[in-house]
C-alpha positions, 0 to 999 in steps of 0.5 A, spaced: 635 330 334 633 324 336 639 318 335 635 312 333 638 305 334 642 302 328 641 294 327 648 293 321 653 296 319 658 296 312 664 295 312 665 302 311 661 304 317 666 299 322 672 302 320 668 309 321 668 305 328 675 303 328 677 310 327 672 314 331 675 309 338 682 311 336 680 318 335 678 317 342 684 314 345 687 321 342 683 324 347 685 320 353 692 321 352 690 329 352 687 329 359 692 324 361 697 329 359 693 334 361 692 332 368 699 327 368 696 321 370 690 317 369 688 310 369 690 309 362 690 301 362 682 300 363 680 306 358 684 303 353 681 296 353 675 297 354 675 303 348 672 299 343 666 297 346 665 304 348 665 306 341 660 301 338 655 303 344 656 310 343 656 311 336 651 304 334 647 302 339 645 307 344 639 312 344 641 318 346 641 326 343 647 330 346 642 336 345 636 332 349 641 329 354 635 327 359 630 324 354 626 320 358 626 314 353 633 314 351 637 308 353 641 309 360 649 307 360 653 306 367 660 305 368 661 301 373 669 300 373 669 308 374 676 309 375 676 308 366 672 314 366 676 317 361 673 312 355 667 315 358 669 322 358 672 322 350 665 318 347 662 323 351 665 329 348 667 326 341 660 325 341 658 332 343 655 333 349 661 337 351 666 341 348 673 339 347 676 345 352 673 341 357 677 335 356 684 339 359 681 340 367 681 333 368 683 331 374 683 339 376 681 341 383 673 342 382 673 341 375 668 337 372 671 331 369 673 328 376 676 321 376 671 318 377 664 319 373 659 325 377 652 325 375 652 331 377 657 335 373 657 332 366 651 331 361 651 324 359 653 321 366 646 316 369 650 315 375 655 316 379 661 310 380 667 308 382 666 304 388 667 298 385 661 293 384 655 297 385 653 299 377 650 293 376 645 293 382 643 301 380 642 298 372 638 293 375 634 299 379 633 303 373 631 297 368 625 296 373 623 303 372 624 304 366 619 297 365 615 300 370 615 307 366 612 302 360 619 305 355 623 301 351 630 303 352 635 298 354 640 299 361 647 297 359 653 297 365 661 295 363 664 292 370 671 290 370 673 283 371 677 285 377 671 288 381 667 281 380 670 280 387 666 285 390 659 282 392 654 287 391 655 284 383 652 278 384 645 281 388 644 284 383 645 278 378 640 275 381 635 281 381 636 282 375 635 274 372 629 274 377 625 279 374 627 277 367 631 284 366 631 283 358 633 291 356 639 289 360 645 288 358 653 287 362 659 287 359 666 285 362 672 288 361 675 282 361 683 284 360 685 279 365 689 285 370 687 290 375 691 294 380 694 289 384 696 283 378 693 278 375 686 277 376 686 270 376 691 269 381 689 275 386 681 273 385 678 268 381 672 268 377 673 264 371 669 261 368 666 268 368 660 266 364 659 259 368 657 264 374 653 269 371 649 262 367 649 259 374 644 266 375 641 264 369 643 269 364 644 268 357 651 270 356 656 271 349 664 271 349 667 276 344 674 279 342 672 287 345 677 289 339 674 286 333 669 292 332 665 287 327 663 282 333 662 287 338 657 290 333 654 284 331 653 282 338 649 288 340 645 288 334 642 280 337 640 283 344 638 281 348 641 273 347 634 270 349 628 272 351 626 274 359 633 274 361 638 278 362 644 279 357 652 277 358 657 280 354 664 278 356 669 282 352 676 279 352 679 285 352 688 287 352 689 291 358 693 298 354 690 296 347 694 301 343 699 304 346 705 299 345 708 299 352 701 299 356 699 293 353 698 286 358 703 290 363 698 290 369 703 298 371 699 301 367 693 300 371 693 307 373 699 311 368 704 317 370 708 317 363 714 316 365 720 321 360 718 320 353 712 315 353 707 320 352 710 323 345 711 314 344 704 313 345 701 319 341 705 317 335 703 310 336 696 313 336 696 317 330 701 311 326 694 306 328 689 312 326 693 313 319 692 305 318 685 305 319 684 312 314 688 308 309 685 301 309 
């Protein structure tokens, strides 16, 4: 059946959010354990917003995954591919057996998301700062189609350096691309170290202005917010919208958490077995109010 957009939330259903993005971090931590390694540090903190959008906002049908009027979702920081992968699978597209080949030699959960080889997945991503631009092109399609689906894209604040995001910000402000929708992660790392000091594009909403986008800044933990923000888009009428999420590299797991390190994560003796138990204490929480 198809799944229709849901404008508010109870109290009741954030928390079934809240529990669902931590339900889904457990899946990280098993293909992480699966495999050994993975980019935890991004999956993590953008694993909220990948909630609210899967489970609340977007149109999609696990059991008609190329609908033609459902809403397209585009990672563009692929490397956090994880939070992609877990939303899909608690969702339904895929079964939970698969989540233990991630990162197998031809396997179908690659390190980055293969449009070719898991349902769900719009394009393919990983070379970072091209999300935008492919969004761009299927908003206008889908415009040019006559549907109504929205185009969403989470890029990392790290990957604004690369110059393919800001074409893609003027196409998409030029051709008033308002069934689009960005959201940066905005935890404040990448791979290298702070991003600030490796490349900075702070203010990230007075760019993105400067485009002439309709931008908001959130707390990308605060599910409420998160909720409530998707619910208003888009922020103005005949231009495209801005998310930037304020978000804590490594949310969830006590020693990832703002520690630029855990970028891409190789448990080191012990940390698996702390950041499954610090999972299931969060998730304990959550079920108890």
């Amino acid at each position: 059946m198809t799944e229709e957009r849901r404008i508010g939330m109870d109290k009741g259903e954030i928390r079934q959010l809240e529990e669902t993005a931590y339900e889904c971090r457990k899946k990280i931590l098993r293909m992480c354990k699966a495999h050994q390694a993975g980019h935890l540090g991004g999956a993590f903190s953008c694993m909220d917003i990948v909630t609210a959008l899967y489970f609340h906002s977007l149109k999609v049908d696990p059991q008609n995954p190329k609908m033609e009027d459902r809403d397209r979702f585009i990672l563009s920081a692929g490397h956090k591919c994880l939070a992609q992968y877990s939303a899909l699978c608690h969702k339904g597209f895929f079964p939970e057996e698969l989540l233990d080949t991630y990162g197998c030699l031809n396997c179908r959960m690659p390190g980055h998301p293969d449009m070719k080889k898991l349902p769900g997945i719009e394009a393919n991503t990983g070379a970072l700062g091209h999300g935008l631009s492919i969004a761009c092109g299927m908003a206008l399609g889908l415009r040019k189609k006559g549907l109504k689906s929205r185009v969403y894209t989470i890029m990392g604040d790290g990957e604004l350096a690369e110059g393919t995001n800001w074409e893609g910000a003027a196409i998409a402000a030029h051709y008033k691309l308002d069934h689009l929708t960005v959201v940066v992660d905005n935890n404040g790392l990448q791979i290298g170290g702070d991003v600030t000091k490796l490349m900075n594009y702070q203010p990230i909403e007075d760019h993105f202005k400067g485009f002439g986008w309709a931008v908001r800044k959130i707390d990308g933990h605060n599910m409420e917010e998160i909720v409530s923000t998707l619910d208003s888009l888009p922020f103005e009428e005949g231009k495209p919208s801005l998310i930037v999420a304020r978000t804590t590299k490594g949310k969830g797991f006590s020693k990832a958490e703002n520690v630029a390190k855990y970028h891409f994560w190789a448990p080191a003796p012990g940390e698996m077995e702390l950041a499954e138990k610090e999972n299931e204490e969060e998730l304990e929480a959550i079920r108890n109010g």
